[in-house]
Each structure stands twice: as structure tokens, then as C-alpha cells.
C-alpha positions in Angstrom: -12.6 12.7 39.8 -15.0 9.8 40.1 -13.4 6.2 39.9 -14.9 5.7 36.6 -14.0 8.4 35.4 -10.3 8.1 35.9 -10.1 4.1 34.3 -11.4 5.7 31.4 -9.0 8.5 31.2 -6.0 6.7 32.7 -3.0 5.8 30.4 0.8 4.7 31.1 3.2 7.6 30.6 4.8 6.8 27.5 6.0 10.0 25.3 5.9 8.0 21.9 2.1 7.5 22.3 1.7 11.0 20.8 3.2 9.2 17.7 0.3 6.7 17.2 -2.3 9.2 18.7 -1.1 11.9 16.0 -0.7 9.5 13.0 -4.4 7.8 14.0 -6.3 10.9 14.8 -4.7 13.1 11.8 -5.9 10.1 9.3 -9.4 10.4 10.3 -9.7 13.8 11.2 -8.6 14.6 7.0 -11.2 11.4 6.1 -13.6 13.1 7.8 -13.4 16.6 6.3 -13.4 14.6 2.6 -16.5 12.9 3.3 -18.1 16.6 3.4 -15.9 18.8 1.1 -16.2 15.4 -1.9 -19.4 13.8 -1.1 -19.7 12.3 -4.3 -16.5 10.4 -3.9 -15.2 10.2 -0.1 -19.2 10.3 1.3 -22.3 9.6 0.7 -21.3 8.9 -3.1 -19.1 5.7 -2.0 -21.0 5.0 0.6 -23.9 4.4 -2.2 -21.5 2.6 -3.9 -20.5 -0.1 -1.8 -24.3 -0.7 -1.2 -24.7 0.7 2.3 -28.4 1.6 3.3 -29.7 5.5 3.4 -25.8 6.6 2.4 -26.7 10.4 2.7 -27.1 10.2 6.5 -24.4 7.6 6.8 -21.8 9.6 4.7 -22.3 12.7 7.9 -23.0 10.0 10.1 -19.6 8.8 9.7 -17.7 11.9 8.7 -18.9 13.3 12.0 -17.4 10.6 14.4 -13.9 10.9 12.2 -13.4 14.0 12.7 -14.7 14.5 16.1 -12.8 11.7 17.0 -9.9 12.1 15.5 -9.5 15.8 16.9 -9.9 13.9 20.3 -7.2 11.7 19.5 -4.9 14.8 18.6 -5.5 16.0 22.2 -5.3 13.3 24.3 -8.8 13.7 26.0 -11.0 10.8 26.1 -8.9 8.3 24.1 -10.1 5.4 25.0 -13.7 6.2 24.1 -12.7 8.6 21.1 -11.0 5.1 20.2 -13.7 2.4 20.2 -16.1 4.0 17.3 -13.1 4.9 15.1 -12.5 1.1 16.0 -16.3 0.0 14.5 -15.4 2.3 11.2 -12.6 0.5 10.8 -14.3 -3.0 10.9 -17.2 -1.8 8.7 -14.6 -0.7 6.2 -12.6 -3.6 6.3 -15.4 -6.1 5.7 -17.6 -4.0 3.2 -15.2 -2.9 0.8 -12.1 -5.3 1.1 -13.8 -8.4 1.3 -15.0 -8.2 -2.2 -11.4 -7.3 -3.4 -10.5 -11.2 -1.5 -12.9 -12.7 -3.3 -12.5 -11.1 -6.9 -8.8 -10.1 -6.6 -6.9 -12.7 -4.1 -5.5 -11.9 -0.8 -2.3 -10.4 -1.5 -4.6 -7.5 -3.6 -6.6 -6.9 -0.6 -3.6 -7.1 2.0 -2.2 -4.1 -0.6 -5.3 -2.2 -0.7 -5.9 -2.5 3.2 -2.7 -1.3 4.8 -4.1 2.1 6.0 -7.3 0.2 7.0 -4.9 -2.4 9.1 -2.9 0.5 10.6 -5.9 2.8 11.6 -7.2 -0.7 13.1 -4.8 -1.3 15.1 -3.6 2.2 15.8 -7.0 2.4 17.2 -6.7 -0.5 19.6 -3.4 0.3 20.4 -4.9 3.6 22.1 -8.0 1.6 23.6 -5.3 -0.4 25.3 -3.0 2.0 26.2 -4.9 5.4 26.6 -3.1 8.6 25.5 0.4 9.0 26.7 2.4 11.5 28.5 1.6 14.5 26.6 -2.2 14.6 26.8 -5.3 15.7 28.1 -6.4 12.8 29.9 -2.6 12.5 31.4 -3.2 15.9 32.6 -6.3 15.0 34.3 -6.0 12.3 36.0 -2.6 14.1 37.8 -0.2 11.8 36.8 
């Protein structure tokens, strides 16, 4: 494989990755699949809500890259890039629907409401960082 190719897909060997990479990519690969099967309250319905522009694309938009992604993640193939948008969700999320629970409700009300947004976070950069683990694609690939 090209040179490129392998810094992307390269990751250490460790067999607890699958842990993160399972917990991570089964979150969004279910958030995903609500934002089409409850539009109304999981899509383009909250995505109206919380004021977002043109919520209807953005509600597929979005469901799209969580579950693509997150099946990714479940793999093992293309982590680190499956990773980075997941990674962008996460910050939109974080600053368009908990940063109005700071204001109105105080910081311990958002730290309460956030926890899965925190962990998804930085379950996400973990795998940026780390790459997939032992049992995975990309481990498979790049022959180590």
C-alpha cells in the first residue's frame, strides 16, 4: 500500500481498542437509524428545533455520516477518517443544544445532560489518535 495510505490506516495493537471502537460506532450507528425511522423527534424535527438551517437535508445529512460511520467504526477500516466527521457532529451538538442549557440551567445541568455527548467526543478522538486496534480492518491491512 501507498505511504499515505498506511498512516491513515495504521494503529498500535491494542485488543481493548475494540472496546471504545464498539461503544463509539454502536452509539451512532443507532442515532443514525433514529434520525430516519423518528424524523420528527431524532431528525429533521429537532434539528428544526434547535434552529439549524434547511433541517430536512441536514436531518439525512447527518443520519448518513452516523451510521456510515459508525458501521466503520464497528469494523475497524478507515478509523481515523470514519473518526474526524463523527468528531464535527459531536462539536455541533455540543455547542448548539448544550450551550443553551449553560446559560438557562447552570453548568452542572449541562455537564448532566452532555455525558454521552462528552464520551462520543472523546471516544471519537481517542480513535483519531490511536486508530483501530488489534482486531480490525485496518490492522489487517496494513500486515501488522
Amino acid at each position: 500500500m501507498k505511504n499515505w495510505t498506511n498512516q491513515i490506516l495504521s494503529t498500535d495493537q491494542a485488543k481493548t481498542t475494540i472496546l471504545i471502537r464498539f461503544m463509539v460506532g454502536f452509539v451512532f450507528l443507532s442515532e443514525g437509524i433514529q434520525k430516519f425511522l423518528f424524523p420528527a423527534t431524532r431528525g429533521a424535527g429537532r434539528f428544526e428545533k434547535i434552529g439549524l438551517p434547511n433541517p430536512e437535508f441536514l436531518g439525512s445529512f447527518v443520519g448518513s455520516f452516523e451510521v456510515v460511520c459508525g458501521v466503520l467504526l464497528i469494523l475497524g477500516f478507515f478509523t481515523r477518517i470514519a473518526a474526524f466527521p463523527l468528531l464535527v457532529i459531536m462539536l455541533v451538538a455540543i455547542a448548539t443544544t448544550k450551550s443553551e442549557v449553560l446559560i438557562n440551567q447552570g453548568i452542572w445541568e449541562m455537564l448532566h445532560g452532555s455525558r454521552t455527548d462528552w464520551s462520543m467526543l472523546l471516544g471519537s478522538i481517542f480513535l483519531m489518535i490511536k486508530g483501530a486496534g488489534h482486531w480490525s480492518i485496518d490492522s489487517k491491512l496494513t500486515n501488522k
